[in-house]
N, C-alpha and C positions, 0 to 999 in steps of 0.2 A: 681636651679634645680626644685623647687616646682613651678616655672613658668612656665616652660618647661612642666608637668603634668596638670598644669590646661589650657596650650594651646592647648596639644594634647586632653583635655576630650571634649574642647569645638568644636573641628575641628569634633572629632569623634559623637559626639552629632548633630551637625550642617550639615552632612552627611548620618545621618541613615534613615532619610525620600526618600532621592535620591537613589531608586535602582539601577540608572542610573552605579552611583558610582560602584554599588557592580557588576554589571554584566561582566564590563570590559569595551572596548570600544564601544562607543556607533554606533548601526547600521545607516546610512545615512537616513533623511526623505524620500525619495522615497523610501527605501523600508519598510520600515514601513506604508506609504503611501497603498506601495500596499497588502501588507499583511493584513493590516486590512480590504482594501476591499475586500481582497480572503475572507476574515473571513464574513464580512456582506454577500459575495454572495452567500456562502457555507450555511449560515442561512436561507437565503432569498429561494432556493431551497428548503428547507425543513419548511418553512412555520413558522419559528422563527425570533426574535429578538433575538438582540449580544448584550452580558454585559461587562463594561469592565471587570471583573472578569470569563466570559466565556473567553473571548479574552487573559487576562494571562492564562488561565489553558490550552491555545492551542501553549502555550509561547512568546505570543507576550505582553511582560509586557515592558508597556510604563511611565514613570515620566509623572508628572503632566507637567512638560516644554516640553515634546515632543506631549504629549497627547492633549492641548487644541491648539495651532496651528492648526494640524494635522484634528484635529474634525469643527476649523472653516474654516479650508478651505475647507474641506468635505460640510460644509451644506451651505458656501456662493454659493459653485460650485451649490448648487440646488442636491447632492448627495445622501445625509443622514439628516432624520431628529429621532428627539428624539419620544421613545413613553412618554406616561404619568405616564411609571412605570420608564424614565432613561436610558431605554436599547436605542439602536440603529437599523435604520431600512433602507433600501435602498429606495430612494422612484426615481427613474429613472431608466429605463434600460438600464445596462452596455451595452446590445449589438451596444447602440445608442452613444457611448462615446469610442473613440481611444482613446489608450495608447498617442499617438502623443497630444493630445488636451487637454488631463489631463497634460501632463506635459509643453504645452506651457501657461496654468491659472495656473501653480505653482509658488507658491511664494520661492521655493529650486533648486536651480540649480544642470543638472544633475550631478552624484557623477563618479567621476575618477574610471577609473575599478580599479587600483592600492589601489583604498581606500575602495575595496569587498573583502570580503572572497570569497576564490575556492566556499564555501557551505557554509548553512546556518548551524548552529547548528538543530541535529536531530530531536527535539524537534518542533523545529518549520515547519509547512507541508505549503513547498511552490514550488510545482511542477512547478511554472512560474520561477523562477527564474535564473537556467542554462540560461532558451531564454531571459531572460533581460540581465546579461553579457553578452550574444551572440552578443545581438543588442550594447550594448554598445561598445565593441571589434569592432564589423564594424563599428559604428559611428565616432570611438576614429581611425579607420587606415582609414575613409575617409577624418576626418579631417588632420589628419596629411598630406594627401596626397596634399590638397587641400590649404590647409595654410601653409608648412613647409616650403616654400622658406624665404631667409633670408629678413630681413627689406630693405635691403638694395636693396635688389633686388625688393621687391614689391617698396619702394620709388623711386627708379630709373628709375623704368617704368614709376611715377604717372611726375617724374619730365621729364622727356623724353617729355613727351607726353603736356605737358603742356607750 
C-alpha cells in the first residue's frame, strides 16, 4: 500500500508542470497554430508585441511540448521573430500568406472535424473558427466524395486497365 502512495505522489509531481494534463484534452496544433497567430496579429494592429503570458491571459496557454514546435515552425516559416525583450512579433504580412500554404509548410496534418469541438471554450476569442470547421466539413464531404469508392473498385479499374 505505501508503494502505491509514493507511485501516485510521484506521477502527481511528475505532472504538475504539464498544464496540458490539467486542461483536459488537448486542442489540435492547427489550431493552436492559428490562434496564436490571431493573437500576434491582433498585437501587430495595435502596434505591440505578444508575451506568452499575454497569449495565456487571452486563454490560449500552451505546454512547453506544444509551445516550442508551434514557435519554430512559426519563425522557420520566416513568420515570427523574437524581440530582444522575449516577446514575439510578426515580421510578414499575413495578407501575403493563405490559410492553404500555411498548412501545406505544416509539419501537423489537418485534424478530423470529429476531433473539434462545436466551440471553442469562451475564454478563448477566436472569431475564425466556425469558417475553419466549415472548410473542413467541405473538405472532409469532398473527400469522401472523391475517395470513398471501395479498394476494390479503385484496384479493379487500375487492374483493368493495365
Amino acid at each position: 500500500m505505501a508503494w502505491l502512495i509514493v507511485l501516485f505522489g510521484a506521477e502527481l509531481v511528475c505532472h504538475l508542470g504539464a498544464p496540458g494534463c490539467w486542461r483536459g484534452v488537448a486542442r489540435p496544433p492547427l489550431v493552436n497554430l492559428l490562434g496564436v497567430l490571431a493573437q500576434l496579429y491582433a498585437h501587430q494592429q495595435s502596434g505591440r508585441a505578444l508575451s506568452r503570458a499575454a497569449l495565456a491571459r487571452q486563454g490560449w496557454v500552451l505546454d512547453e511540448d506544444e509551445w516550442a514546435p508551434l514557435i519554430e515552425f512559426l519563425e522557420r516559416e520566416r513568420l515570427v521573430t523574437a524581440t530582444r525583450g522575449g516577446d514575439w512579433v510578426l515580421c510578414r504580412d499575413l495578407s501575403q500568406v493563405s490559410l492553404q500554404q500555411l498548412l501545406e509548410r505544416s509539419p501537423w496534418p489537418l485534424p478530423a472535424l470529429t476531433s473539434l469541438p462545436e466551440s471553442l471554450p469562451g475564454k478563448l476569442c477566436a472569431p475564425w473558427y466556425p469558417r475553419l470547421r466549415h472548410a473542413l466539413q467541405v473538405l472532409e464531404q469532398a473527400r469522401a466524395e472523391q475517395l470513398g469508392a471501395s479498394l476494390a473498385d479503385w484496384l479493379g479499374e487500375q487492374a483493368l486497365a493495365g
